[in-house]
N, C-alpha and C positions, 0 to 999 in steps of 0.2 A: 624555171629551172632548166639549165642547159642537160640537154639528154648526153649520156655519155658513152663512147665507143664499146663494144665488147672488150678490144683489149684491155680500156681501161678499167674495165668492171672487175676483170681478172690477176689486174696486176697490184699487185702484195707489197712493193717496193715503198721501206720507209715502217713497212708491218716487221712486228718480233711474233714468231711464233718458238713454245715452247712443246719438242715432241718427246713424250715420254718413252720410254723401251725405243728408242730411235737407232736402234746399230743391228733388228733385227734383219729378220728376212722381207715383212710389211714395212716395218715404222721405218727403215733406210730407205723404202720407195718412198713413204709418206713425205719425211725429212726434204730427198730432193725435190719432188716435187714443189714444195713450197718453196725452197733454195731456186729453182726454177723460174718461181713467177716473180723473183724478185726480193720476196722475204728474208729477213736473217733469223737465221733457225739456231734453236739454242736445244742439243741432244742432253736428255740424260739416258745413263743408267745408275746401277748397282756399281760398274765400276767405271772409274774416273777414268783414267788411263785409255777405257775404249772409248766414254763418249767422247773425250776430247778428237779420238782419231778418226771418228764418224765426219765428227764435225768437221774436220782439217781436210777431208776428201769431199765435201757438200761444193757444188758450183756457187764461182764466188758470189757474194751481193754486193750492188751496187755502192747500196749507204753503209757498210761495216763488214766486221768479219763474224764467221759461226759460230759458236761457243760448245761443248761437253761439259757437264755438271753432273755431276755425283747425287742421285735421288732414289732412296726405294721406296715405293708408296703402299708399301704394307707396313710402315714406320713412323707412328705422325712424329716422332723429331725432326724422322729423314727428310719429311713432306715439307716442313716446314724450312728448314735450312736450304733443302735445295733450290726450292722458287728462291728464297734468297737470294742465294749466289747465283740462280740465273738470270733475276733483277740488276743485280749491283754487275753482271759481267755484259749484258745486254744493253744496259739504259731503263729499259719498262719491257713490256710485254702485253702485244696485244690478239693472239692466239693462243689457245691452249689444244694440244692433241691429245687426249688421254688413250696413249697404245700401249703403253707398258702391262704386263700380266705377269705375275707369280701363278704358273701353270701347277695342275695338279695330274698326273698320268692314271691314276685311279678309277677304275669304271665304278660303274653304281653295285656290282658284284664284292669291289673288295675296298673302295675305301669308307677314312672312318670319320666317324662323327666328329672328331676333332680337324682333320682333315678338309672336310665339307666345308666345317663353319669356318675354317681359315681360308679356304677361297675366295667366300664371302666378302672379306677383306677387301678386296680387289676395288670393289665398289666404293667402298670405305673412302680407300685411296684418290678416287678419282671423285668422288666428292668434294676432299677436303681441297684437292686440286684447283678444282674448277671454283670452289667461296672465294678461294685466296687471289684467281682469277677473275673473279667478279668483283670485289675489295678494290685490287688494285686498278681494274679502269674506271670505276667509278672513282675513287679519288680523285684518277687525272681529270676527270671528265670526259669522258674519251667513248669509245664504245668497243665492246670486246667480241669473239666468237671461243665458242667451247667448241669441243667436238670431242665426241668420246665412240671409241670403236667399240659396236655391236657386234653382232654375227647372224649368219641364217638362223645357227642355230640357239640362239635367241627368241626366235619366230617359229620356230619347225622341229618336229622331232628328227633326231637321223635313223636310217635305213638300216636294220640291226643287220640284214646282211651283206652291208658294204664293208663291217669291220668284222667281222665271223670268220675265224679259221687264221686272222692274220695280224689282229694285234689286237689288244681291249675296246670295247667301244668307247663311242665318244663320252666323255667326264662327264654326270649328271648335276655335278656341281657345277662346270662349265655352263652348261644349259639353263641351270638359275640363273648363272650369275651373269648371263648376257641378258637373258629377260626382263633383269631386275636392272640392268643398265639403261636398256631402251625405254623403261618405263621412268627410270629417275631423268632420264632425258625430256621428255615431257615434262614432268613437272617443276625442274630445274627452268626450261623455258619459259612456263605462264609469270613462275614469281621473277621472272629478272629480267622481261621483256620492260616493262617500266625502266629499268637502268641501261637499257641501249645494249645487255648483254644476249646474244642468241647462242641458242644453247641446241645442236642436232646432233643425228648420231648416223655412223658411217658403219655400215654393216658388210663384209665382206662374208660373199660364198666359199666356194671351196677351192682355196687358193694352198696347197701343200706342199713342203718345201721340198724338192725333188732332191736333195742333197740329204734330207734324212727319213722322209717318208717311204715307206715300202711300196716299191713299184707294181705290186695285185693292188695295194690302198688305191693307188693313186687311178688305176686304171677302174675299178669299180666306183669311185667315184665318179669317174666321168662318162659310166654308163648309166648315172643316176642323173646328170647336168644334161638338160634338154638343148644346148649347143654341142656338147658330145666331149666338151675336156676342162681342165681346171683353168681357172682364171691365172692370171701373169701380173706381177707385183705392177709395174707399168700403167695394167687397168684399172689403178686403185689413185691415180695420180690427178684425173681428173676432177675425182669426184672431190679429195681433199681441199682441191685448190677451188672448187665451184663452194664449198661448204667457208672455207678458209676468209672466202674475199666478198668483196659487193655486188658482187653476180647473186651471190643468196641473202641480197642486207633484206629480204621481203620474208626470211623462210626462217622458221623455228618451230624447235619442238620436234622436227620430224627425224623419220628413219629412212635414211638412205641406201637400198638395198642392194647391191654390183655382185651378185651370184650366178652369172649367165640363165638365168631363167628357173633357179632353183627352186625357189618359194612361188613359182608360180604354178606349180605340180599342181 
């Protein structure tokens, strides 16, 4: 077997990836990133109109152009039509990003049980995602990667007086429902490693969008980050694309964790 360059390990080109919530403040770094290394990237959201405009600003690919598609994955019609039409606008698909999230603003003080178990969902969603993504390379024959975004706090409780005095704390349904990500990541990998599917999860630390986070937020947190400030969408590009390509064809099942040193408190 001829050994193969780094670049070559890294580069995507000829690969479809599909990045869900792809026009946010994350999944727009995610997006290029992959546009980057070569990939054509096919954005959804909730609404058409923006993913298509995500997609129309992603750096061009080499073998085609980007696509926007209309998908809410708290919807199994939605879930299903949307891979769809990102199949038939694509050719196939051989990435899946599972970034999309139907957030909930709720701390464990005030929201409700209805609320909770709708979060829940979330996971639902990127399930049914990633079968559909598994389905279809194995058809082709082919081999796939999942990747579903985790979080620290997935792994870690937060810092009750990082949010005290300046907004709700962190959603205790969020904290399930990233738990319950990283762990259906595992087990998504053991059964679909026999079908050439790998299946990791990409955990981002405390990366806040300074356009809508409170600036005490943002500065207590980064008195709690053992580098001393919040991560930069930027730092989230390498790891997608290490996860994305044949630099990781050896790795699954695992968690990926780019929190500047938070989880290692």
């Amino acid at each position: 077997m001829t050994e193969r360059t780094v670049s070559e390990l890294f580069d995507l080109t000829g690969k479809t990836a599909l990045v869900t919530g792809g026009t946010g403040y994350l999944g727009s770094a995610l997006s290029r990133a992959l546009a980057e290394a070569g990939a054509c990237v096919v954005i959804s959201s909730r609404d058409a109109d923006r993913a298509r405009q995500a997609a129309a600003a992603l750096p061009p690919a080499p073998t085609g152009p980007h696509h926007g598609v209309c998908l809410d994955q708290m919807d199994a019609e939605s879930i299903r039509s949307g891979f769809a039409e990102a199949v038939e606008a694509a050719g196939s698909l051989d990435i899946l990003v599972n970034n999309g999230l139907a957030a909930t603003a709720n701390d464990l003080t005030t929201v409700s049980f209805e609320e909770f178990a709708r979060h829940q969902a979330n996971n639902a969603g990127y399930f049914e995602l990633a079968r559909l993504l598994r389905n279809h390379v194995v058809e082709r024959g082919v081999s796939g990667s999942v990747i579903n975004i985790g979080s620290m706090y997935g792994q870690v409780a937060s810092y009750p007086d990082a949010y005290e005095g300046i907004c709700p704390a962190s959603p205790v349904a969020y904290h399930a429902l990233k738990g319950g990500t990283i762990h259906m990541t595992r087990h998504l990998a053991v059964y679909w490693a026999r079908d050439g599917v790998r299946v990791n999860c990409l955990s981002p630390g405390p990366f806040p969008n300074p356009q809508s986070a409170p600036a005490a937020l943002i500065e207590r947190l980064s008195r709690h980050s053992p580098v001393g400030r919040p991560g930069y969408p930027e730092e989230l590009k390498g790891a997608i694309v290490f996860l994305a390509s044949d630099a990781s064809a050896y790795v699954t099942g695992q968690n990926l964790t780019v929190d500047g040193g938070w989880t290692a408190w």
